[in-house]
N, C-alpha and C positions, 0 to 999 in steps of 0.2 A: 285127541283123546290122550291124558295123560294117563299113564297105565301104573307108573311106580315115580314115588317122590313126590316130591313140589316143583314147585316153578311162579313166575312173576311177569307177565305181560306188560305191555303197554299197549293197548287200544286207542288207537281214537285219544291221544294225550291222558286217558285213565289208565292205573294202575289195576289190575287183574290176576288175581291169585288163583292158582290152582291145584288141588291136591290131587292123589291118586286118586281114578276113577270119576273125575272130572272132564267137561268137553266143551271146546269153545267151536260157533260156525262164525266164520268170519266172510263177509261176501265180499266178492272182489273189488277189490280197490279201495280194501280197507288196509288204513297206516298202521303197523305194529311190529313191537320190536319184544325181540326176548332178554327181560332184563336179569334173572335171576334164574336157575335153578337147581335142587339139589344133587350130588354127587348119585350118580344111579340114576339118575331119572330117567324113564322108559317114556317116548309115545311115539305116538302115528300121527304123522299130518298127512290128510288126503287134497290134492288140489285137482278138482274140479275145473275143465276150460266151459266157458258156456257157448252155447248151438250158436251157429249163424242164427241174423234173422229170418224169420219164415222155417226155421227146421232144416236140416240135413237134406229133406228131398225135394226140397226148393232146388229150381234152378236157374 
């Protein structure tokens, strides 16, 4: 979630703009790099690990 400014991705070899109040999900093991963004820019990245198979209460 970009919260304040710009910024400029690269996904997946595409170019990806973001302004304030924008949000990108990215699933894992997705390639991307941050190629741009502006002076102030505020956000959150939240990374998410995923479950074992079968769930947590597999054993």
């Amino acid at each position: 979630m970009l919260f304040q400014g710009e910024a400029t991705l690269e996904v997946a070899g595409k170019a990806v703009e973001l302004r304030s109040g924008d949000y990108l999900f990215l699933p894992a093991g997705t390639s991307h790099m941050v190629r741009r963004v502006t002076n102030g820019a505020l956000w959150l990245a939240v990374h998410l690990h995923p479950e074992p198979a079968g769930g947590e209460d597999s054993a």
